[in-house]
Backbone as a chain_set.jsonl record, in Angstrom:
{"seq": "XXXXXXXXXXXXXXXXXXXXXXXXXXXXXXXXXXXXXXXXXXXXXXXXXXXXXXXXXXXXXXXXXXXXXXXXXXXXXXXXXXXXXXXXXXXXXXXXXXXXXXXXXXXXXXXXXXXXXXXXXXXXXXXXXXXXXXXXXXXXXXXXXXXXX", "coords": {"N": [[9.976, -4.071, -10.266], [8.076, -6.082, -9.878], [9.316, -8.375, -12.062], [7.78, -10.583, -13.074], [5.53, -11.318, -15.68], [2.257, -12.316, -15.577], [1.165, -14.125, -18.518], [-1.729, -14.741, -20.641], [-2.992, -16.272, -22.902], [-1.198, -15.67, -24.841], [-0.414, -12.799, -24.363], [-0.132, -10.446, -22.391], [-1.63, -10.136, -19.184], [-4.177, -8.497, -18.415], [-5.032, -7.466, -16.253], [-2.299, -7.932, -15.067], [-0.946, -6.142, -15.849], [-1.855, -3.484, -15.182], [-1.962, -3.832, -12.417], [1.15, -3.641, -12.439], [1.422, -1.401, -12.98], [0.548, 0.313, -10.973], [2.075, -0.25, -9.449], [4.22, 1.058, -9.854], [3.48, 3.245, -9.518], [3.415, 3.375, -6.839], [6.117, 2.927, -6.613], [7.026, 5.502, -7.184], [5.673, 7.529, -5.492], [7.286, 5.969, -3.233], [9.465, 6.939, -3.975], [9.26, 10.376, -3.734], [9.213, 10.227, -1.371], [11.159, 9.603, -0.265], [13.074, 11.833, -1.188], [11.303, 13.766, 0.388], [12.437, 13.651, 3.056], [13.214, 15.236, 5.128], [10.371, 17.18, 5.22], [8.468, 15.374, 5.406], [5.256, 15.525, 5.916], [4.684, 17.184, 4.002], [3.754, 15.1, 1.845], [1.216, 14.265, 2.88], [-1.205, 15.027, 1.375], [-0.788, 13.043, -1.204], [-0.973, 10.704, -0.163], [-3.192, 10.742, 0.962], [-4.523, 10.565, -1.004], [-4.263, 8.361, -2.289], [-5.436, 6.405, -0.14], [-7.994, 7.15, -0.013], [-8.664, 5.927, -3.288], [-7.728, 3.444, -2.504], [-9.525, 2.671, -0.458], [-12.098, 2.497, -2.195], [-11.507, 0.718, -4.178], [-11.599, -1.608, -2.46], [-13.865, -1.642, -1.354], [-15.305, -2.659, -3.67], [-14.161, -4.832, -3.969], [-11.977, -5.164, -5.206], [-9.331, -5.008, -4.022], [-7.308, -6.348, -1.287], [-6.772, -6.224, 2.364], [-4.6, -8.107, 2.447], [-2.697, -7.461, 0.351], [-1.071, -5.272, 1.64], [0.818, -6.072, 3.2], [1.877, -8.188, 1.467], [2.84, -6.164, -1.04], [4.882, -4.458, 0.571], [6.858, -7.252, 1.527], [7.663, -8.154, -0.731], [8.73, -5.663, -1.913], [10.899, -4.942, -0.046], [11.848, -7.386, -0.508], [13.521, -7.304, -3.275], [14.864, -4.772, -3.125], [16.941, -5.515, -1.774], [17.819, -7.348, -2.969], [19.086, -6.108, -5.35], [21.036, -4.222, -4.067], [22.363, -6.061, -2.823], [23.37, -7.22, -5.083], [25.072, -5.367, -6.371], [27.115, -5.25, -5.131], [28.493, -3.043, -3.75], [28.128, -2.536, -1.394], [28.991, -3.398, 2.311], [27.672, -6.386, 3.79], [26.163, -5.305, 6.377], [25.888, -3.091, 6.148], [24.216, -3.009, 3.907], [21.754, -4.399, 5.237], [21.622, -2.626, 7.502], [20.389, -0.295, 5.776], [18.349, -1.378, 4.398], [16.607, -1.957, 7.019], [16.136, 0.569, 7.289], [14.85, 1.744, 4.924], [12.685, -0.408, 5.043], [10.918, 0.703, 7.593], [10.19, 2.987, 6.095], [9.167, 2.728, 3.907], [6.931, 1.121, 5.137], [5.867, 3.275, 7.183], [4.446, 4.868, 5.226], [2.683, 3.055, 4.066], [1.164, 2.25, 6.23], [0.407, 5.543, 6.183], [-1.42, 5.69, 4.568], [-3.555, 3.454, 4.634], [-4.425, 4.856, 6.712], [-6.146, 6.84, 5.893], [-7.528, 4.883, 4.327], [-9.177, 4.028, 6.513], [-10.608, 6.185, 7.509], [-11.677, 7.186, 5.486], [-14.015, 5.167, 5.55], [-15.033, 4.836, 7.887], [-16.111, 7.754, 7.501], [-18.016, 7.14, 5.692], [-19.44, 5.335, 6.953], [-21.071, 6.739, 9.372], [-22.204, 9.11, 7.533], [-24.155, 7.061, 6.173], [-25.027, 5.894, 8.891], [-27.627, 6.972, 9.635], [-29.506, 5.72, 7.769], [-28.993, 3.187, 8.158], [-29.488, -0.021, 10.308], [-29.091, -0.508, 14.097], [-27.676, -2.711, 14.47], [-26.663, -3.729, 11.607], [-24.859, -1.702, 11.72], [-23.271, -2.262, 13.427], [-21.913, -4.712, 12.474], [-20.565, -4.175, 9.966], [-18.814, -2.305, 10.649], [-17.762, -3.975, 12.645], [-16.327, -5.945, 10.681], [-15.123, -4.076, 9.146], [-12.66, -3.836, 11.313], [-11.79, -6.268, 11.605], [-10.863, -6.628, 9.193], [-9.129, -5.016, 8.029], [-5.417, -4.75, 8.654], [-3.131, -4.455, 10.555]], "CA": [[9.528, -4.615, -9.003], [7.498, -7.091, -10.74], [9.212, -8.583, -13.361], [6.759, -11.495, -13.646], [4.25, -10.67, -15.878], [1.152, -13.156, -16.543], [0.606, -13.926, -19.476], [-3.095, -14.976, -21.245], [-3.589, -16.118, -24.574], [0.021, -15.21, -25.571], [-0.622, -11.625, -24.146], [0.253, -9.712, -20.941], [-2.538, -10.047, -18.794], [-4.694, -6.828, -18.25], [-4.776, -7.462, -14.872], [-1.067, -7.504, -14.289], [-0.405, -4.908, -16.311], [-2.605, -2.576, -14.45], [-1.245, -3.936, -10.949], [2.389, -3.423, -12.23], [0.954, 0.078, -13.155], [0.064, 0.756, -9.632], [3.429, -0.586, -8.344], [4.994, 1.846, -10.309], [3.012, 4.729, -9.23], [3.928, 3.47, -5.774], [7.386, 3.311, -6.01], [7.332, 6.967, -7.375], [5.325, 7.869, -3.63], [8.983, 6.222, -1.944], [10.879, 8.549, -3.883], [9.003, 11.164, -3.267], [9.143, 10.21, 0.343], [12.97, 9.77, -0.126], [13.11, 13.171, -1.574], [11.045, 14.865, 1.374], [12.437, 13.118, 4.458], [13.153, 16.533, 5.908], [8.962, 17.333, 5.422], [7.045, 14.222, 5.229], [3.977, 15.715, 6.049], [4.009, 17.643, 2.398], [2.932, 14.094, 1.153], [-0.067, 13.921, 2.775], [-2.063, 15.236, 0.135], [-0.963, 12.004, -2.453], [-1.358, 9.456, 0.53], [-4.873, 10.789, 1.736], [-5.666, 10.347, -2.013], [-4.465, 7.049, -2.714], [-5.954, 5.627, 0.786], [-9.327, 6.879, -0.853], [-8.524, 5.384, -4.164], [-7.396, 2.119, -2.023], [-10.358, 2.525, -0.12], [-12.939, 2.352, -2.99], [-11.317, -0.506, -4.534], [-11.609, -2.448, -1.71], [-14.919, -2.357, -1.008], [-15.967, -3.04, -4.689], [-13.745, -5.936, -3.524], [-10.583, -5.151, -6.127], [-8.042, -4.699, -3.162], [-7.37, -7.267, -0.356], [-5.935, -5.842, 2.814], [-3.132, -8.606, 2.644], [-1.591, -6.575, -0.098], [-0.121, -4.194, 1.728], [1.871, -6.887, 3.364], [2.654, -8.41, 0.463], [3.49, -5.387, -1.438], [5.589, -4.549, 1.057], [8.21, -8.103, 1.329], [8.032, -7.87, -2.501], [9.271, -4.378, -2.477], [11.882, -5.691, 0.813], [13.167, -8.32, -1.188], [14.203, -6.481, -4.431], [16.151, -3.94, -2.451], [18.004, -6.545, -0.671], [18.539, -8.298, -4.031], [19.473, -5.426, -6.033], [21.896, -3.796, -3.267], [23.405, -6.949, -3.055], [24.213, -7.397, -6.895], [25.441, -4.337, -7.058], [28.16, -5.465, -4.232], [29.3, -1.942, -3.642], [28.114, -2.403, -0.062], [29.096, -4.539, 3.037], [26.134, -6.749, 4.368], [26.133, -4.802, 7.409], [25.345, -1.855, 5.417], [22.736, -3.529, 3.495], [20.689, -4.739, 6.65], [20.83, -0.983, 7.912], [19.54, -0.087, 4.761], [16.765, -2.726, 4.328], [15.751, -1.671, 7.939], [15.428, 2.044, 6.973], [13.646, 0.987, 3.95], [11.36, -1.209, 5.798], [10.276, 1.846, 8.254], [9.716, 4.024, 5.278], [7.406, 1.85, 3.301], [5.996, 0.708, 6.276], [5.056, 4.412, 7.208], [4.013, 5.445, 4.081], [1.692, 2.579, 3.867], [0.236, 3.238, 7.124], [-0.624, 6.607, 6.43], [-2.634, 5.479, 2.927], [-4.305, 2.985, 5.441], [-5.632, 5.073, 8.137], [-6.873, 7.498, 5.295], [-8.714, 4.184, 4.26], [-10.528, 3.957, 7.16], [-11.072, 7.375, 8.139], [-12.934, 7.106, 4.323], [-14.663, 4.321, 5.854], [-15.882, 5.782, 9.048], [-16.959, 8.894, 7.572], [-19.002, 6.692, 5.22], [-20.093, 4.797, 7.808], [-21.302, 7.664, 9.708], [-22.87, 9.689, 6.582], [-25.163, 6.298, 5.913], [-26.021, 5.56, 9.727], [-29.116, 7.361, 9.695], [-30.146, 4.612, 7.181], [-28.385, 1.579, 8.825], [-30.096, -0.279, 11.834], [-27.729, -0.811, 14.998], [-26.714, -3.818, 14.024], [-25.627, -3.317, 10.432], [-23.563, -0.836, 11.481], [-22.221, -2.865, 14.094], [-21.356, -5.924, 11.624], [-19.978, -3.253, 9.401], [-18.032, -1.907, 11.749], [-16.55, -5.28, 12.869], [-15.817, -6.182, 9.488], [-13.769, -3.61, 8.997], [-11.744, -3.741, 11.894], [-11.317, -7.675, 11.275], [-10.143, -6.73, 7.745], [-8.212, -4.163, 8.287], [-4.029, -5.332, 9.098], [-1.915, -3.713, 11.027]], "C": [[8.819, -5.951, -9.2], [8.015, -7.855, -11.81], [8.735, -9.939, -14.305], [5.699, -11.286, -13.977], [2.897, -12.28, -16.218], [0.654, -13.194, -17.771], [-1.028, -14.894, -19.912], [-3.317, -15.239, -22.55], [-2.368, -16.014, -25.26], [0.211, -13.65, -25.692], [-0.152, -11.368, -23.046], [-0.916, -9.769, -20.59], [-2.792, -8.423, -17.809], [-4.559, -6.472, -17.086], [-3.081, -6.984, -14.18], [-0.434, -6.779, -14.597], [-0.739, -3.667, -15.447], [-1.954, -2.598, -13.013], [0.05, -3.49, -11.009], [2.041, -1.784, -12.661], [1.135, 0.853, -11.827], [1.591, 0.509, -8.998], [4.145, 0.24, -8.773], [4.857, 2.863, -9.912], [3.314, 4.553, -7.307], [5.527, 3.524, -5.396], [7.658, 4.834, -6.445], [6.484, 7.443, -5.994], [6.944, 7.432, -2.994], [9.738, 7.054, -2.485], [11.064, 9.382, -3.751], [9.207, 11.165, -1.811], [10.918, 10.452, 0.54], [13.184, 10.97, -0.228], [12.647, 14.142, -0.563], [11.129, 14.254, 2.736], [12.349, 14.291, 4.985], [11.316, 17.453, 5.722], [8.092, 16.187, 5.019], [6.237, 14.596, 4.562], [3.743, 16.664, 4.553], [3.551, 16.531, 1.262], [1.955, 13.678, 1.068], [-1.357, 13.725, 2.145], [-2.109, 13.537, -1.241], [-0.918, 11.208, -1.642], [-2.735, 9.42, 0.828], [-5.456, 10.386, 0.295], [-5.093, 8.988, -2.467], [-5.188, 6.151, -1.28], [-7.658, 5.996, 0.469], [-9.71, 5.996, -2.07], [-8.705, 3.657, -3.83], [-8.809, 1.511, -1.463], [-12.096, 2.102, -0.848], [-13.053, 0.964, -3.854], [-11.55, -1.88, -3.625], [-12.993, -2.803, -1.228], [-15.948, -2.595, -2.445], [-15.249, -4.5, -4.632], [-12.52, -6.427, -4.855], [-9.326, -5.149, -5.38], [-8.465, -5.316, -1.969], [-6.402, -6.215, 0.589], [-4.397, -6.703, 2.734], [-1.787, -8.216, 1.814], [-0.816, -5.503, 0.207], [1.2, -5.028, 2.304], [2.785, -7.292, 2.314], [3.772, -7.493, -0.564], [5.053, -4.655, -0.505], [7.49, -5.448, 1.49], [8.795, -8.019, 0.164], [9.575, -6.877, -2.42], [10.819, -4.521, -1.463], [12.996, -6.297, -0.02], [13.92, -8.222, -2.418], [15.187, -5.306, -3.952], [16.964, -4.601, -2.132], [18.847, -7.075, -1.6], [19.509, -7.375, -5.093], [21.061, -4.609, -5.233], [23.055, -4.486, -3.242], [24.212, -7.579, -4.161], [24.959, -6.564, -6.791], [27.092, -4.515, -6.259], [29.189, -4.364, -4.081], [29.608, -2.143, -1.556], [28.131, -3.338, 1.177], [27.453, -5.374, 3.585], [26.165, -5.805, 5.511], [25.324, -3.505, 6.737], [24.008, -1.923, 4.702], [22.058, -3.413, 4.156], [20.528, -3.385, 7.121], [20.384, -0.567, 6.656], [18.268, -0.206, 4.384], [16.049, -2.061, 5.925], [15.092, -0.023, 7.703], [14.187, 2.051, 5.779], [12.453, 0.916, 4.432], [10.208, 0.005, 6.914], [9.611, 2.8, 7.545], [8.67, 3.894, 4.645], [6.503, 1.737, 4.258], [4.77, 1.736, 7.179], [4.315, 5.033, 6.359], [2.406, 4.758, 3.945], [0.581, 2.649, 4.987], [-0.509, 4.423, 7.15], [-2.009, 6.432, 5.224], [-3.629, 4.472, 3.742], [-5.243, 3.947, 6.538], [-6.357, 5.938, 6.853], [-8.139, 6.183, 4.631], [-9.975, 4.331, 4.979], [-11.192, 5.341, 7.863], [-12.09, 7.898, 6.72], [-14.326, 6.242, 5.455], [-15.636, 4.725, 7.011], [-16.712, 6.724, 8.629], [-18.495, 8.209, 6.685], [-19.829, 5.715, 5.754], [-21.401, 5.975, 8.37], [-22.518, 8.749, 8.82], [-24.09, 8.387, 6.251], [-25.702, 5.899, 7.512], [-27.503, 5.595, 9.894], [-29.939, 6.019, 8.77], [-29.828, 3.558, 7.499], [-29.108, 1.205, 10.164], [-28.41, 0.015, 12.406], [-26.983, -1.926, 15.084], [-26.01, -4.159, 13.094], [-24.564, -2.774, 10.624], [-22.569, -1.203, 12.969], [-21.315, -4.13, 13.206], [-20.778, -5.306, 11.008], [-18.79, -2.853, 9.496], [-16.949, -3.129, 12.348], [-16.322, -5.842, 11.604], [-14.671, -5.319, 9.187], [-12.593, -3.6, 9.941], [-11.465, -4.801, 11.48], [-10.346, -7.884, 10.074], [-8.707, -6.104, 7.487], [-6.545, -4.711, 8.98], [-3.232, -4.268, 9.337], [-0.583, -3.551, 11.034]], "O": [[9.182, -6.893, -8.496], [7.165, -8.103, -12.665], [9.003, -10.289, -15.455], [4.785, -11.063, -13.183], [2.993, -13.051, -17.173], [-0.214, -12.406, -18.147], [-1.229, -15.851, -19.164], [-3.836, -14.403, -23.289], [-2.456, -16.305, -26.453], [0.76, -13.126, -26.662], [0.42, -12.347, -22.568], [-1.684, -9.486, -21.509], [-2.14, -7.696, -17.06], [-4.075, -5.394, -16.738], [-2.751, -6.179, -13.31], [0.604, -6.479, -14.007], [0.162, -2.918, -15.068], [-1.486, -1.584, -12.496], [0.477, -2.945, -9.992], [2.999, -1.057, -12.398], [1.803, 1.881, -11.713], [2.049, 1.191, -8.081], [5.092, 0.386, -8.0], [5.817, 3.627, -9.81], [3.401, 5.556, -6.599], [6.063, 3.95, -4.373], [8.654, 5.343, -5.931], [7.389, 7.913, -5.305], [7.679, 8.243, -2.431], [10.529, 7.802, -1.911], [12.19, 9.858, -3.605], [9.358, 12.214, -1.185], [11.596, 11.205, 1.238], [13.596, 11.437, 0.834], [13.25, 15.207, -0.435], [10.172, 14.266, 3.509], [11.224, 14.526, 5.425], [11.296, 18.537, 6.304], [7.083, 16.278, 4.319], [6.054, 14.448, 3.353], [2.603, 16.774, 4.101], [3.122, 16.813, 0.143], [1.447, 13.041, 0.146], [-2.218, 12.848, 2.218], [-3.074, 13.127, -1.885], [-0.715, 10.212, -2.335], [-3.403, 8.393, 0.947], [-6.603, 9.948, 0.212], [-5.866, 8.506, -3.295], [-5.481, 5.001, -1.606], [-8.505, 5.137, 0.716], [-10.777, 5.382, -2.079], [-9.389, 2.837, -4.441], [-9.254, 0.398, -1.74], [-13.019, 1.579, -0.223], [-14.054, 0.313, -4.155], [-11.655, -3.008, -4.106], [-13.312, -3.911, -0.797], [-17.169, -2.693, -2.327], [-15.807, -5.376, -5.293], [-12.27, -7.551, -5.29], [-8.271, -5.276, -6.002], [-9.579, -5.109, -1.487], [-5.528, -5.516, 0.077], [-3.306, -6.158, 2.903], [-0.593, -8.37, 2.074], [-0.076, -4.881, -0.556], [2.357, -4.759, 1.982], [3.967, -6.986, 2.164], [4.937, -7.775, -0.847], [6.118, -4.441, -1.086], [8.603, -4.949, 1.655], [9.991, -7.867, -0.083], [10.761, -7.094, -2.665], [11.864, -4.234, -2.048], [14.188, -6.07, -0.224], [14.876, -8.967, -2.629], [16.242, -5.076, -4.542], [18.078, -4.09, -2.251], [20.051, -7.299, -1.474], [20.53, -7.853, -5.585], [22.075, -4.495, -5.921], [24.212, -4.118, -3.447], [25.275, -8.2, -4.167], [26.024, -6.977, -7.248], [28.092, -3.988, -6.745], [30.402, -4.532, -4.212], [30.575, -2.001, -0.806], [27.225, -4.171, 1.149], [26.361, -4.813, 3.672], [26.337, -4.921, 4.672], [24.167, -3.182, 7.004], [23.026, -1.191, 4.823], [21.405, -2.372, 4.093], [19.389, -2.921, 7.176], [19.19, -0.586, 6.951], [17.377, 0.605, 4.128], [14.879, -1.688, 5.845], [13.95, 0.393, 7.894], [12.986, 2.309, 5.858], [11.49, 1.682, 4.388], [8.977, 0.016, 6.89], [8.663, 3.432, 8.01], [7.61, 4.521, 4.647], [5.375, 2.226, 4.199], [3.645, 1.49, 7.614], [3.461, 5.809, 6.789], [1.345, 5.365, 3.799], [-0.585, 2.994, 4.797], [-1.575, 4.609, 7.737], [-3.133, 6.93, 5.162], [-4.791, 4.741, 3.435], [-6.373, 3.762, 6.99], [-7.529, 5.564, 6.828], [-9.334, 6.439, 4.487], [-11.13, 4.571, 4.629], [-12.157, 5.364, 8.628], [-12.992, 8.732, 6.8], [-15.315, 6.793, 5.938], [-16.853, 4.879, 6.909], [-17.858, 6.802, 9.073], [-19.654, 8.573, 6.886], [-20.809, 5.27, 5.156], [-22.501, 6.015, 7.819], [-23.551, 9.115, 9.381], [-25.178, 8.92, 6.037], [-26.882, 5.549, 7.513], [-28.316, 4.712, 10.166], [-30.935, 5.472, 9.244], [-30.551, 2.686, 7.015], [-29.293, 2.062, 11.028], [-27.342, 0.381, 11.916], [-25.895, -2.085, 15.638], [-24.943, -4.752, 13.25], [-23.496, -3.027, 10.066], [-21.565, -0.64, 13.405], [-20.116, -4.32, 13.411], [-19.656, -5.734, 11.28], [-17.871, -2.969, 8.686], [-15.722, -3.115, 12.435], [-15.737, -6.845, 12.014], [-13.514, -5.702, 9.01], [-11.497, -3.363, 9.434], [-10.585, -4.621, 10.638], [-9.477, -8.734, 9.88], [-7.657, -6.505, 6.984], [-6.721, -5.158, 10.113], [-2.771, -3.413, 8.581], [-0.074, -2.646, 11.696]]}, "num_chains": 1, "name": "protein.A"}
């Protein structure tokens, strides 16, 4: 999915090793998803725990929401490219393809998102008592602001 790695020094950088780590462990979530179209919802369990995972990183400020976008065209435009090497299949076929695709990721990543913020809330919520009303209004609009739909 990646196959540009950074290098450092004349090394693989740690960083993009680790990120292409993660991209890996996400494309094993679509195949699982591929694998349980007929029950989704038995995925919930490894989306609610990477939208915590996602969620933790993000506010130590290791994960930008614009990566889900990104991760997303990335992952778009390697299907598109790979489908089309493979020239088994008409473009027509492709493009319905790529659109099913696109719905699948697109749901998937949604549900690892709302489990973000339904982290976020509850930890909102669990620290109010110690937050004025305005912290936890700035708070609060921060995350929606951050947050991409």
């Amino acid at each position: 999915l990646f196959p540009k790695m950074k290098f450092v020094n004349g090394r693989p950088d740690r960083k993009g090793c680790e990120f292409a780590f993660q991209a890996m462990r996400f494309v094993q979530v679509f195949e699982g998803a591929v694998m349980s179209l007929d029950n989704l919802p038995a995925l919930d369990p490894i989306l609610d725990n990477l939208g915590r995972r996602h969620g933790k990183l993000e506010v130590n400020g290791k994960f930008r929401t614009y990566y889900w976008s990104t991760f997303l065209e990335c992952s778009i435009c390697i299907l598109r490219k790979t489908l089309s090497q493979c020239r088994k299949f008409p473009d027509k076929d492709i493009d319905c393809a790529i659109i099913l695709w696109r719905y699948l990721l697109r749901d998937v990543m949604r549900k690892i998102r709302v489990s973000v913020e339904e982290r976020f809330d509850n930890n909102i919520q669990q620290s109010s008592k110690h937050l004025s009303l305005s912290s936890y209004r700035v708070a609060h609009k921060y995350w929606n602001k951050s947050t991409v739909e």
